[in-house]
Backbone as CSV, one residue per row, in Angstrom:
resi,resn,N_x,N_y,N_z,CA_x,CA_y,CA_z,C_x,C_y,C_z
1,UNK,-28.768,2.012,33.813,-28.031,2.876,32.912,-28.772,3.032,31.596
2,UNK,-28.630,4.523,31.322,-29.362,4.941,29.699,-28.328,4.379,28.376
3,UNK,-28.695,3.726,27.330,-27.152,3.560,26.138,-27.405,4.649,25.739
4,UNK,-26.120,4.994,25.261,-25.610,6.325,24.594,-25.209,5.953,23.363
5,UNK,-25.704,6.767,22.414,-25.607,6.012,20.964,-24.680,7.485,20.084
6,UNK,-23.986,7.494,19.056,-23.231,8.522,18.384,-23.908,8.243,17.025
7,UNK,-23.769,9.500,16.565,-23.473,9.936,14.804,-22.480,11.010,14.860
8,UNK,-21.530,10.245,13.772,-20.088,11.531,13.436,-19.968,11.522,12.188
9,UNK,-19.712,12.906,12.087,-20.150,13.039,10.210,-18.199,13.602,10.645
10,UNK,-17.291,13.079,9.495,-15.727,13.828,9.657,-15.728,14.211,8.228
11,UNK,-15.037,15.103,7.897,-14.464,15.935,7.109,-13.289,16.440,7.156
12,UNK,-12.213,16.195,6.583,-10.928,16.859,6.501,-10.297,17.918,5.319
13,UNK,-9.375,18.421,5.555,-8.738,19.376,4.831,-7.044,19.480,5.199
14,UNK,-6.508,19.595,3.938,-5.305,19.730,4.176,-4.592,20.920,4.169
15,UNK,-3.467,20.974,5.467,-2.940,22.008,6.494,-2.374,22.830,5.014
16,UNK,-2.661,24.337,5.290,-2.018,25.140,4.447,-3.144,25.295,2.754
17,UNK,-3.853,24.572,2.639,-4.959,24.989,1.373,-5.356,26.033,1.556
18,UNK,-6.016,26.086,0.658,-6.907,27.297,0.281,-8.273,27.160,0.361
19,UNK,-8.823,26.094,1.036,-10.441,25.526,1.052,-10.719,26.776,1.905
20,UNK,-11.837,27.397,1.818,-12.313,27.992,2.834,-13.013,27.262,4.291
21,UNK,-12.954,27.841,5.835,-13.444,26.986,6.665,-14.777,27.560,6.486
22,UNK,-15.594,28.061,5.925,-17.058,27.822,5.562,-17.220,25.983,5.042
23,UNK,-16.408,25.666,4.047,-16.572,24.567,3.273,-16.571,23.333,3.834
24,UNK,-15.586,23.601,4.931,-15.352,22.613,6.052,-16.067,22.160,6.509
25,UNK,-16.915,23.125,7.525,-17.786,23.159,8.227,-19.345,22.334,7.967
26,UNK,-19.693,22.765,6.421,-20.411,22.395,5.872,-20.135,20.840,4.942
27,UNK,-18.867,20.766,4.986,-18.843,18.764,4.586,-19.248,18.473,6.107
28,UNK,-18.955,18.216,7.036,-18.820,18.058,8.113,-20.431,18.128,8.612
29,UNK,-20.961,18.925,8.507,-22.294,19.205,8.280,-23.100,18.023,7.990
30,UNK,-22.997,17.826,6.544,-23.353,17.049,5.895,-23.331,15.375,5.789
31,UNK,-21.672,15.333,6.173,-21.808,13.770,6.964,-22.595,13.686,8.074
32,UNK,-22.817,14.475,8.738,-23.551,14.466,10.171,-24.757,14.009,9.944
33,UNK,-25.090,14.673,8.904,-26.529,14.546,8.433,-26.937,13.231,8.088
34,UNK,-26.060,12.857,7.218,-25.754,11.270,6.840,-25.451,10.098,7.283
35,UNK,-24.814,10.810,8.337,-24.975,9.073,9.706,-25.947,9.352,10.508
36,UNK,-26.764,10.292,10.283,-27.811,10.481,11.696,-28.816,9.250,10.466
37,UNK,-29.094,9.951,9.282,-30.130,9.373,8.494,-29.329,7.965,8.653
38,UNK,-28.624,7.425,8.613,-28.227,5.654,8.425,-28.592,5.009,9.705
39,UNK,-28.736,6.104,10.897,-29.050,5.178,11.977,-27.844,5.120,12.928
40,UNK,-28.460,4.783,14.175,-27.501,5.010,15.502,-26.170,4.705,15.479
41,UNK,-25.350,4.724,15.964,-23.673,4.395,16.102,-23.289,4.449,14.686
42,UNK,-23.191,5.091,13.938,-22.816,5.615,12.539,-21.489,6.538,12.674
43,UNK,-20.613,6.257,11.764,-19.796,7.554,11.512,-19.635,7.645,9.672
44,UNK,-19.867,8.656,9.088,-19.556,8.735,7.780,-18.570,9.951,7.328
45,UNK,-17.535,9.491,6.832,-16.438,10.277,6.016,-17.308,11.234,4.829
46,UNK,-17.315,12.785,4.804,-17.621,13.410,4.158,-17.544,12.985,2.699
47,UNK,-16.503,12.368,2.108,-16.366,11.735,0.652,-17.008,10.681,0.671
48,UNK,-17.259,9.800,1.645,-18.292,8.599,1.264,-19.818,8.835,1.517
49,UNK,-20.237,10.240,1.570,-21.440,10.193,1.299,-22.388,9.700,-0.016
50,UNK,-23.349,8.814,0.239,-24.021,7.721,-0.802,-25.043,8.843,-1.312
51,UNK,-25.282,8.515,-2.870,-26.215,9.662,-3.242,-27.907,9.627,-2.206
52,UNK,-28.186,8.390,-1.694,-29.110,7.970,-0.690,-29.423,8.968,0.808
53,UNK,-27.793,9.547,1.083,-27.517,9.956,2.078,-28.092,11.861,2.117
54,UNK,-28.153,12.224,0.632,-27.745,13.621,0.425,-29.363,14.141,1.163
55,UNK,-29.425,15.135,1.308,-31.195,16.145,1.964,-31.708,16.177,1.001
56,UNK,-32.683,16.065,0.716,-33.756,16.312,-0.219,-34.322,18.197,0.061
57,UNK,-34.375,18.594,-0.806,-34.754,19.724,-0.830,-36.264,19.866,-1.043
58,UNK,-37.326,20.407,-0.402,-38.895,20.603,-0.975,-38.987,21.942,-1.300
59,UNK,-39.788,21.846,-2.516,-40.136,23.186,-2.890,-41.558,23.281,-1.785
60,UNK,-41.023,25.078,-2.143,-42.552,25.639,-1.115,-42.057,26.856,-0.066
């Protein structure tokens, strides 16, 4: 047997706001991003992203 390993980036919103689901999508996004970078079997809550966690942007 192969192990099967997860990263889950969650993000929530509460029923009836006004957040747009662009915004959603993109916390959600972003934790993803952030437990992939911490390493295998990770899950990170969109608000506990560590400033460590965020993309680096390169110019060019």
């Amino acid at each position: 047997f192969k192990h099967v390993t997860v990263s889950v980036g969650i993000a929530t919103v509460t029923p009836g706001s006004a957040q747009p689901q662009d915004d959603l999508i993109e916390a959600a996004d972003a934790a993803l991003y952030a437990a992939k970078r911490r390493g295998r079997n990770t899950v990170v809550e969109h608000g506990l992203i560590l400033p460590d966690d965020r993309p680096v942007s390169l110019a060019g």
